[in-house]
VEXKE-434430 format. One line per 8 residues: number of its first residue (from 0); their letters; for each residue x, y, z of C-alpha. Coordinates in nm, 3 decimals, m for minus. Layout:
# residues N
NUM) A) X/Y/Z  ...
END
This chain:
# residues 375
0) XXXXXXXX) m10.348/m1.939/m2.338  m10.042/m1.826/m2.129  m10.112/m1.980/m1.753  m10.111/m1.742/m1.501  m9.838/m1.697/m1.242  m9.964/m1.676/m0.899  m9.841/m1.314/m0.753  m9.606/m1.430/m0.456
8) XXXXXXXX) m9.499/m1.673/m0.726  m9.394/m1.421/m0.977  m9.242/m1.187/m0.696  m8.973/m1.428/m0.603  m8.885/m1.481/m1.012  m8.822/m1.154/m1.021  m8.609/m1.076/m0.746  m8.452/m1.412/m0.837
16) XXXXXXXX) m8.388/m1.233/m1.195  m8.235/m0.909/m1.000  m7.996/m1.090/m0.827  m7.853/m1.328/m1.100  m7.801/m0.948/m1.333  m7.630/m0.806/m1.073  m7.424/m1.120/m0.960  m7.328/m1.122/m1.314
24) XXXXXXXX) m7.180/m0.786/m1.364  m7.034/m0.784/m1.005  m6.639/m0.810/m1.075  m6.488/m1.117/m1.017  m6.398/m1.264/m0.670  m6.024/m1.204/m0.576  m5.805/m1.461/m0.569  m5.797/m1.644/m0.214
32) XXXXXXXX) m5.549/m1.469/0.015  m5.595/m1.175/m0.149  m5.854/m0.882/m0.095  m6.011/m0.519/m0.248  m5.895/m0.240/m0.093  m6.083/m0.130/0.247  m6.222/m0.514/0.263  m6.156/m0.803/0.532
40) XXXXXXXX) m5.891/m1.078/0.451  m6.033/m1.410/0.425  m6.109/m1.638/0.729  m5.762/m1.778/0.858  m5.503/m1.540/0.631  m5.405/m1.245/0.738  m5.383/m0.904/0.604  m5.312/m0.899/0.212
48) XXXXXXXX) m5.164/m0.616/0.047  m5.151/m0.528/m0.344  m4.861/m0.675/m0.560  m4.605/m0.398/m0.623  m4.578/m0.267/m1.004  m4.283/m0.369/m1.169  m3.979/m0.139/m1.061  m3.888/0.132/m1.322
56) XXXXXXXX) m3.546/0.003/m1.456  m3.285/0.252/m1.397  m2.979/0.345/m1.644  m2.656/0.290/m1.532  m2.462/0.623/m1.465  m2.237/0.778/m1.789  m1.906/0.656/m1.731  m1.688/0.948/m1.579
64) XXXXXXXX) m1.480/1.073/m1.852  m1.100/1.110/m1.692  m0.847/1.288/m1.926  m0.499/1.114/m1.948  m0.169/1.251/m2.074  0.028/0.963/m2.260  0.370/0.947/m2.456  0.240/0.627/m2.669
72) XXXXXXXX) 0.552/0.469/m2.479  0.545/0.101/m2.261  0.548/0.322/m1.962  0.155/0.411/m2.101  0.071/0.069/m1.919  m0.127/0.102/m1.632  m0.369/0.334/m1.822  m0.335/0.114/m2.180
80) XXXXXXXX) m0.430/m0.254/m1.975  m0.686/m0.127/m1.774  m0.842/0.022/m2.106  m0.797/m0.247/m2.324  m0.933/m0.486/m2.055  m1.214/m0.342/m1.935  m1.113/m0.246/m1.600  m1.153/0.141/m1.584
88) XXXXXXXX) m1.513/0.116/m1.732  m1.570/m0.132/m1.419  m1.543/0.134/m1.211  m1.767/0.376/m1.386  m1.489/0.524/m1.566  m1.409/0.684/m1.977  m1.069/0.739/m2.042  m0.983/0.994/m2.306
96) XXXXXXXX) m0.612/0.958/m2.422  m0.435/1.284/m2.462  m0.103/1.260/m2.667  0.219/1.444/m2.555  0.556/1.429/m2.682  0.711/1.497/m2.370  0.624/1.422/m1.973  0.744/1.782/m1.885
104) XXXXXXXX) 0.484/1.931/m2.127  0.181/1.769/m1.891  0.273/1.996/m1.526  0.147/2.306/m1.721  m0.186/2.153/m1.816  m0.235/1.947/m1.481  m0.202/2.215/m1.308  m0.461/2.430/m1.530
112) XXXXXXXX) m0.703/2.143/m1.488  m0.688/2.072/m1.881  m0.504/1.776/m1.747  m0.662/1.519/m1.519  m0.357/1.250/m1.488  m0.061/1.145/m1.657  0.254/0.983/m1.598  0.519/1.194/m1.577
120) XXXXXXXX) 0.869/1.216/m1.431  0.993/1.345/m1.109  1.186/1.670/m1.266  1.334/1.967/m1.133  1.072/2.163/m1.293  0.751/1.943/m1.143  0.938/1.985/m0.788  0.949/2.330/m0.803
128) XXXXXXXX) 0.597/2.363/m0.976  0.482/2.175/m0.637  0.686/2.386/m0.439  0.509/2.703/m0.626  0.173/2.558/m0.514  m0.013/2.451/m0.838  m0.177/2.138/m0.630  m0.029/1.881/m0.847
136) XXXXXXXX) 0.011/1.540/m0.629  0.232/1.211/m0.723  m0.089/0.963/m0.642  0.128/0.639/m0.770  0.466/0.513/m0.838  0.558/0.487/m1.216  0.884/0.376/m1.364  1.156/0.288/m1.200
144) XXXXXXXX) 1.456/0.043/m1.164  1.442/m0.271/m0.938  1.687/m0.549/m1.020  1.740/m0.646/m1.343  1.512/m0.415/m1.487  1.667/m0.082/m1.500  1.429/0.175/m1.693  1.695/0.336/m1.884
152) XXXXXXXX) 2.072/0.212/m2.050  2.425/0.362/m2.087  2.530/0.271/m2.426  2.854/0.247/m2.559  2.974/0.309/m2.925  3.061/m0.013/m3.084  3.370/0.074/m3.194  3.463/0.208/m2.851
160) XXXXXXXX) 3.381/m0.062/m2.637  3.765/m0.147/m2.555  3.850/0.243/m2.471  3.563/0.322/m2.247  3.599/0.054/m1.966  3.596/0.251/m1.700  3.389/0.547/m1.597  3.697/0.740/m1.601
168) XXXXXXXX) 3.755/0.710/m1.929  3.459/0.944/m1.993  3.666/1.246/m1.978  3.681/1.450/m2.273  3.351/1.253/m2.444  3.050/1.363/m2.623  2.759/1.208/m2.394  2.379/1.181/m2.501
176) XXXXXXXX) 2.166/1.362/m2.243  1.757/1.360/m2.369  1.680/1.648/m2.117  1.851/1.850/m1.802  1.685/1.815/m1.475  1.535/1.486/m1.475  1.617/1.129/m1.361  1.869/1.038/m1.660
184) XXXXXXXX) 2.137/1.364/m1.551  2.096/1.214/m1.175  2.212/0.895/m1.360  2.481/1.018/m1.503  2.619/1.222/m1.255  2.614/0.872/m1.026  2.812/0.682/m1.310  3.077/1.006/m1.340
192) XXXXXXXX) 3.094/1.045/m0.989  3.230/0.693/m1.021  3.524/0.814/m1.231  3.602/1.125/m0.992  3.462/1.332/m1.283  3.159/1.592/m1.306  2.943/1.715/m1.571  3.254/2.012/m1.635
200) XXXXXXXX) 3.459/1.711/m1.755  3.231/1.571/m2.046  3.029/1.739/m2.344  2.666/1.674/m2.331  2.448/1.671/m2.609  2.130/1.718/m2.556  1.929/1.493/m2.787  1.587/1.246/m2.765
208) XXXXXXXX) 1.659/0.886/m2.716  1.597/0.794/m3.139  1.831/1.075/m3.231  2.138/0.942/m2.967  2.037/0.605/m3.158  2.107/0.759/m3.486  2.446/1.014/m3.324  2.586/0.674/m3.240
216) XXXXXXXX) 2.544/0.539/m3.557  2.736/0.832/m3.715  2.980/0.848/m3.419  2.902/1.185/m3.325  2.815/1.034/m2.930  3.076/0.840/m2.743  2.800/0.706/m2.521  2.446/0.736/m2.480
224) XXXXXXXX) 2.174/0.722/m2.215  1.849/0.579/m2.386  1.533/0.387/m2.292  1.355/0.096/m2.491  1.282/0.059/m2.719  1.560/0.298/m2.864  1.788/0.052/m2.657  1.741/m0.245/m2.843
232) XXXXXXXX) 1.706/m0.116/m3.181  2.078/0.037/m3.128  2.213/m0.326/m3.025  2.064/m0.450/m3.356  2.203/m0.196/m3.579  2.537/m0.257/m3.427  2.565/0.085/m3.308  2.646/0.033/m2.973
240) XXXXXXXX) 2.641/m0.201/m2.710  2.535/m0.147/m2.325  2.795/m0.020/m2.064  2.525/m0.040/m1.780  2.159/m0.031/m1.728  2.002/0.199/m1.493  1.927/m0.016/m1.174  2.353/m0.104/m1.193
248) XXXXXXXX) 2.391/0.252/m1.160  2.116/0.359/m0.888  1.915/0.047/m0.784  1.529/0.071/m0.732  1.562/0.441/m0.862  1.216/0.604/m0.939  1.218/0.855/m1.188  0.857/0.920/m1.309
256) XXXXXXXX) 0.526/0.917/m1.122  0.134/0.926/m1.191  0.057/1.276/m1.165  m0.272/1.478/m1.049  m0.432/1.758/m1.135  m0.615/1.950/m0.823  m0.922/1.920/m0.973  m0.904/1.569/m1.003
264) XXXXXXXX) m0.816/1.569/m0.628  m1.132/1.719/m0.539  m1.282/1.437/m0.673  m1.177/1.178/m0.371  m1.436/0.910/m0.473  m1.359/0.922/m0.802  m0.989/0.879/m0.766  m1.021/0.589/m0.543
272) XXXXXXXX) m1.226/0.413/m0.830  m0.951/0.503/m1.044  m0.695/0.365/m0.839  m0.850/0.045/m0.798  m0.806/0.011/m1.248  m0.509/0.115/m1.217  m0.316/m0.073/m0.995  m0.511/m0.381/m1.105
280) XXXXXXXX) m0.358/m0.256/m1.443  0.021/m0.205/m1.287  m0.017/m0.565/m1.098  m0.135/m0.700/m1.490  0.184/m0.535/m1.647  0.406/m0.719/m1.387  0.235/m1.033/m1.424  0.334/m1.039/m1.789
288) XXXXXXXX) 0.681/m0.841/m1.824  0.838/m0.842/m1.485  0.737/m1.215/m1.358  0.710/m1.331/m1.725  0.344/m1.514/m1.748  0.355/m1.625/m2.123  m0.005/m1.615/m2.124  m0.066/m1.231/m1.960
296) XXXXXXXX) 0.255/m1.140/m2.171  0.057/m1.341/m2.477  m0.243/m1.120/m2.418  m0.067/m0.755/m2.338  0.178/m0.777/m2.660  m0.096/m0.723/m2.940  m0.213/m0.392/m2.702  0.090/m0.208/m2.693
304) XXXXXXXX) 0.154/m0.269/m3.052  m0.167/m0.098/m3.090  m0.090/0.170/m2.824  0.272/0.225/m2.937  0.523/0.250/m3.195  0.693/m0.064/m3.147  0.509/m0.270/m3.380  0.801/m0.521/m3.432
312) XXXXXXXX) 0.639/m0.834/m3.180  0.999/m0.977/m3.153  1.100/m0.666/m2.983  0.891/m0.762/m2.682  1.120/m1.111/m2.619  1.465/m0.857/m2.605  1.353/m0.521/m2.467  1.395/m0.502/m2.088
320) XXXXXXXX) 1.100/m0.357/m1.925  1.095/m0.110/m1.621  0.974/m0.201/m1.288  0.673/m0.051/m1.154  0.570/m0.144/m0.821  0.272/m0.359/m0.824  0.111/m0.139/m0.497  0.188/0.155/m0.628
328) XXXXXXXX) 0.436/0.222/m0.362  0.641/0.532/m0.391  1.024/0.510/m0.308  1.090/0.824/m0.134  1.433/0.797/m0.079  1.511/0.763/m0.457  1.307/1.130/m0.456  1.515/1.270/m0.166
336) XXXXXXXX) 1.793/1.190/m0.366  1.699/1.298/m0.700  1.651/1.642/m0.495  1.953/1.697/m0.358  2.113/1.680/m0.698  1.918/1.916/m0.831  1.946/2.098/m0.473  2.328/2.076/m0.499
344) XXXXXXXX) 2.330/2.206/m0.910  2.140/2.534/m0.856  1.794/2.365/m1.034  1.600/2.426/m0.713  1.637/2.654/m0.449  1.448/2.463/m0.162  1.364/2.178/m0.093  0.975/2.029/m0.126
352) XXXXXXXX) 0.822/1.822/0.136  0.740/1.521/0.009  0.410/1.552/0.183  0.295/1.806/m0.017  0.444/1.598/m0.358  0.281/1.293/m0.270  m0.074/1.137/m0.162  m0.094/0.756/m0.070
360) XXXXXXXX) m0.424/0.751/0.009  m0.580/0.605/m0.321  m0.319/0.346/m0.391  m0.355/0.260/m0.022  m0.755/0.236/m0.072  m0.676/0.008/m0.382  m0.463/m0.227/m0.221  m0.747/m0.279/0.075
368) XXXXXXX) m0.943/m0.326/m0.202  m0.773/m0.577/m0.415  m0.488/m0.742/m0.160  m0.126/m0.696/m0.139  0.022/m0.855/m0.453  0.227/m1.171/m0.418  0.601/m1.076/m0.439
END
C-alpha cells in the first residue's frame, strides 16, 4: 500500500513540478552583457543592443564602356598600356577598340557621338570642324617631336644622297606627301622654306607612308616624308636613307592630339577617371621608349606586337619613337603655328581659339592625382 502524502505536503510537489516544466521550456538565458528586447541590461553593463546581420555584399559597378578610335600604330600607346596593364579597368573603365585607317576619318564620328576618343592629328579639317562648333575638344597631347625623337623622317633616295644636300636642291623633285593639311605639309614647307622654295617649286605625290616606301624603291620619289615603322624598313631595304627627322626640322612640334567627343565631355567624372589611365599609360610609354628602361621596354614590346603590325621585335631596338609628353601637356605654340600655315595657304579662313580646341582640365586632375613626372 502506496503511503499517503500529507496535503500541504503534496501542494508544494506540485507547484515544485510547475515550476521545473516551465523553467525547462523557458528559452535560454542570454549571454552576459547581452539582453531581450524591451528587458534591463545586467547589473554593472550598460545598455546592449542586437548584433547587426551580416551586410548584403554589393557588386562592383559594370565597367564604363569608352569607345576608342585607333590606327593599330605605336602612337595607339596610351590607350594599348593602360589596357594591357590593367589600368583603365582600375578606374571603372571598358575600352572597346575601334579600327580606322586614317586619324581624319575619326572628327566625323566624334563629333556624331559614335566616337568617344581617339588620337588624332591637329589638321586643317579638325580646326575648322572646331571652329564650325561640333564640340570636339583636344583633352591631351599626343605625338610630337622633342629632341631626338622627331615623330616623322625626310628620306632621301639612296642613289641620290650626293645630289640632294641641300634643301635647295629640292627644286624640280617628286616629294612624298601622305595627306594635305596636316602636320607633315607644315614640315615640309619649314624644310623648303629653307631652300627659298615653296610648294609651286616641287611635285608632290600624295601617297601613305608604305607606298612612298615602295615609290622610293622604284625611284618614282626623290624624297619622302614617312613615320616608323615605314622609316626603318626603307633604311633596310636600301631604299633610302634619312635627310632629317622631324624635331631637326620643327623642334617639340605637336602634330596629333587625344580627341573628344561632346558627349564624352558631358561626362566630367568619367573623363577625369580616364585621364588618370591614361597618362599613367603616356608616363609608362616614356619610361620604356623615351628614357629607355630595359625592363618597362621588356614588358611593352610583346603588346604592341600584339596591337600592331610590326611584329618584327628587332624593329623596336632601331625605330625612333615619338615624344609624348608624360603630363599630357599641350604645346600651343606648335598649334598657333601649324595655323597660320594653313591660315596663310587658304585651308582655313579664321582662326580658332585655342580655348575652344583645347581642355586641360582632366590631364591637370591626373597629374594632382598621380604627381608631376620626373623629367
Amino acid at each position: 500500500m502506496r503511503p499517503t502524502i500529507p496535503c500541504d505536503r503534496a501542494a508544494h510537489l506540485a507547484i515544485a513540478a510547475l515550476i521545473t516544466a516551465l523553467v525547462g521550456c523557458a528559452p535560454l538565458a542570454p549571454n552576459p552583457g547581452s539582453q531581450a528586447v524591451g528587458g534591463a541590461a545586467p547589473p554593472g553593463r550598460g545598455p546592449a543592443t542586437e548584433a547587426p546581420a551580416p551586410a548584403a555584399v554589393t557588386p562592383p559597378p559594370a565597367p564604363v564602356t569608352v569607345r576608342v578610335g585607333v590606327l593599330s600604330s605605336i602612337g595607339d600607346a596610351p590607350f594599348v598600356i593602360g589596357k594591357e596593364k590593367g589600368f583603365y579597368a582600375e578606374q571603372g573603365i571598358a575600352l572597346e577598340f575601334i579600327p580606322f585607317d586614317s586619324a581624319a576619318r575619326m572628327i566625323a564620328p566624334l563629333s556624331a557621338g559614335q566616337l568617344d576618343t581617339g588620337q588624332g592629328v591637329i589638321s586643317a579639317g579638325a580646326l575648322n570642324a572646331v571652329a564650325r562648333g561640333v564640340g570636339i575638344k583636344g583633352i591631351s597631347a599626343a605625338s610630337g617631336s622633342p629632341p631626338g625623337h622627331g615623330n616623322s623622317a625626310f628620306l632621301v633616295r639612296r642613289d641620290l644622297a650626293d645630289q640632294l644636300r641641300s634643301p635647295a636642291d629640292l627644286r624640280g623633285r617628286k616629294l612624298g606627301l601622305s595627306a594635305t593639311g596636316t602636320g607633315v605639309e607644315v614640315l615640309w614647307n619649314e624644310l623648303l622654306r629653307r631652300g627659298s622654295l615653296s610648294a609651286s617649286d616641287v611635285e608632290f605625290v600624295q601617297l601613305n607612308f608604305t607606298e612612298q616606301v615602295a615609290a622610293l624603291c622604284n625611284q618614282a620619289l626623290d624624297m619622302a616624308a614617312t613615320a616608323e615603322p615605314a622609316t626603318t624598313l626603307a633604311i633596310d631595304r636600301g631604299c633610302g636613307q634619312v635627310y632629317a627627322y622631324a624635331d631637326e626640322i620643327i623642334p617639340n612640334h605637336l602634330t596629333s592630339l587625344i580627341w573628344a567627343s561632346p558627349q564624352f565631355l558631358a561626362q566630367p567624372e568619367l573623363v577625369q577617371r580616364f585621364a588618370v589611365a591614361l597618362v599613367r599609360s603616356i608616363r609608362v610609354y616614356n619610361d620604356g621608349f623615351i628614357k629607355g628602361d630595359p625592363q618597362v621596354k621588356a614588358e611593352l614590346v610583346p603588346m604592341f606586337i600584339a596591337h600592331t603590325p610590326v611584329k618584327d621585335p628587332s624593329l623596336y631596338d632601331r625605330m625612333v619613337f615619338q615624344g609624348i609628353d608624360p603630363d599630357g601637356r599641350v604645346n600651343r605654340e606648335s598649334i598657333e603655328g601649324d595655323m597660320r600655315y594653313y591660315l596663310a595657304t587658304g585651308q582655313m579662313p579664321a582662326p580658332v581659339d585655342l580655348d575652344l580646341l583645347l581642355d586641360s582640365r582632366f590631364t591637370d586632375y591626373a597629374v594632382q592625382v598621380l604627381g608631376p613626372y620626373p623629367r
